[in-house]
N, C-alpha and C positions, 0 to 999 in steps of 0.2 A: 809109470809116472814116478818122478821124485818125491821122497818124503818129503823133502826141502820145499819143492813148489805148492805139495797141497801147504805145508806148514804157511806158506808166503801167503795162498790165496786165503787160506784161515787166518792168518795173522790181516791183510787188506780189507776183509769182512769184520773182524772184530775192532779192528781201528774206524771203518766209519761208524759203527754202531757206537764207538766210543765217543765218537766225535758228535755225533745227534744227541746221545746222555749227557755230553757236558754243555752244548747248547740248548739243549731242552732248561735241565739243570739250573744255567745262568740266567736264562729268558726269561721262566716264568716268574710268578707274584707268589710261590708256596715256600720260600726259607721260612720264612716267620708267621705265624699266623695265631694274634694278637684279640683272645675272647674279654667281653666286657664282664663286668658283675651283673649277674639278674638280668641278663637281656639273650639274645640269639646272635647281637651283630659283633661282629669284628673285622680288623683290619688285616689286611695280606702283604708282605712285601717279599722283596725276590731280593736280589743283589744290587740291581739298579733303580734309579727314580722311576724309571718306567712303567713298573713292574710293581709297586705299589697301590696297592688299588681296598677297595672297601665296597659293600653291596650297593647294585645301582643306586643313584638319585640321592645317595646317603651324603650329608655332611659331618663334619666333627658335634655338631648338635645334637644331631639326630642319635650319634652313639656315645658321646661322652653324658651328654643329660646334663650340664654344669653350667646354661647359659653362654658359652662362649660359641661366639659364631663363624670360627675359624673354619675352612674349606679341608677336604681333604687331600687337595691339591696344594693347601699350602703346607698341612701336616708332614705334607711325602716332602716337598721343598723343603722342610726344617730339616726333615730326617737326613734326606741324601745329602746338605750342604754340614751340617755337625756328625756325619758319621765318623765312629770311634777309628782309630788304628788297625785295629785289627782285623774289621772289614775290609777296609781297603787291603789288607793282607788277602783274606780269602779271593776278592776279586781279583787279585792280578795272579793267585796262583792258580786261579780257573782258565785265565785267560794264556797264561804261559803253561798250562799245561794242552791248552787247547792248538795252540801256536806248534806246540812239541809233539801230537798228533797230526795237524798236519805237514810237517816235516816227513815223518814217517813214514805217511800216507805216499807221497810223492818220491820218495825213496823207495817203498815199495814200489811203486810203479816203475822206475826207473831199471830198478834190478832185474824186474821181468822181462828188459830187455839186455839185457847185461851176455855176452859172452864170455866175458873173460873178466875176470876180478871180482863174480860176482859173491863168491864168499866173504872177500873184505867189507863190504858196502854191506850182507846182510848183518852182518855183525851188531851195526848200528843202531836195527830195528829195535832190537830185545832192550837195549841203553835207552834208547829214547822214551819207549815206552814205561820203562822203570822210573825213568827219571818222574813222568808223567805221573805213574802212579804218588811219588811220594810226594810229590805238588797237591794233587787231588786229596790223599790223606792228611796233608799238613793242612790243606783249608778246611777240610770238613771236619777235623778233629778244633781246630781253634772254634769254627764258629758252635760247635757241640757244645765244648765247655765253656765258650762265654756268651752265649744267646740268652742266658736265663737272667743273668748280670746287665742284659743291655737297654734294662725299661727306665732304669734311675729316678730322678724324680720327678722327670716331666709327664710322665702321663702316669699318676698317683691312682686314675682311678681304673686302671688297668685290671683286672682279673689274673691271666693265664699270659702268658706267653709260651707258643709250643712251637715245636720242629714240624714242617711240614712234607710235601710230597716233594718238593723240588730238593731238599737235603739227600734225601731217598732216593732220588733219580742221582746225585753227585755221586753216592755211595756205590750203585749201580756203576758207573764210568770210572769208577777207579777198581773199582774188581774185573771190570776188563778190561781197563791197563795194565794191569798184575799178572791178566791170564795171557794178554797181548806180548805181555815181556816175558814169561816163559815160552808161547811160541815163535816169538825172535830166535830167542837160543836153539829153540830145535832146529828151526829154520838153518841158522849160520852152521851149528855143528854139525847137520845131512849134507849142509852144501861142501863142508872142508872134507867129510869125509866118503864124499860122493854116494849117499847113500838112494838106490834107485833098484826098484822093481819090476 
């Protein structure tokens, strides 16, 4: 077997796994997760409105304690229609790295049936995946350093704002972008230099 082709089927296994971390990652409600003063409850949000959520049956009453009877459904609708710059940075560099994944993916596929040229075409895995990675690090570094900055004044009686499990999961998909874009390159350099056992 080629090292090239194990490299290719390692590199097609660590791309979808990459691909499920960074929609795990984007899906869930665990970027932020927002403790009150003196209580147990708090709020959840992920990237999207969707993905904003708070413990059943609970409203902003129930956990802010300050008399206003605002929903948490309309809480998330403030959030997601005034979210800052920089989110929507993160978000689209999830989504264009996700987009750049499966490019990849399909270019790997394609190469596996490749007879001829097929060292050109792998070339492109290692690139793409790179690219992916520094997408992946450039959102999960911005939102690192400005998530602690992003309670401002509107919700005053906030406690904690911390990183949560969905950060961790981005962090995860871009270490194997990183590991994906080093097996690109072995991939294309076994294939130019015909290396087979």
């Amino acid at each position: 077997m080629c090292v090239s082709r194990l490299a290719q089927i390692l590199y097609g296994v660590g791309t979808l796994v990459a691909m499920g971390l960074i929609l795990a990652s984007a899906l869930t409600p665990g970027w932020k997760t927002i403790h009150m003063p003196n209580s147990t409850s708090e709020i959840n949000t992920g990237l999207f409105k969707f993905a904003c959520t708070a413990p059943e049956n609970s409203t902003m009453n129930d956990i802010i304690k300050d008399g206003n009877s605002t929903d948490i459904e309309k809480y998330c609708e403030e959030w997601w229609n005034n979210q800052p710059t920089w989110e929507k940075i993160v978000i689209g560099s999830f989504i264009a790295a996700l987009m750049l994944h499966t490019i990849a993916l399909i270019l790997n596929l394609i190469t596996c049936c490749c007879v001829c040229g097929r060292e050109y075409l792998l070339r492109f895995l290692g690139v793409l995946s790179f690219i992916a990675f520094v997408l992946l690090t450039t959102g999960l570094t911005i939102f690192g350093v400005r998530n602690k900055d992003s309670l401002g004044d509107n919700l005053k009686n906030f406690d904690q704002n911390e990183i949560s499990y969905s950060f961790y999961l981005g962090v995860g998909a871009a270490a194997l972008s990183l590991i994906n874009a080093i097996l690109g390159a072995i991939s294309a350099s076994c294939a130019k230099l015909g290396c087979c056992f």
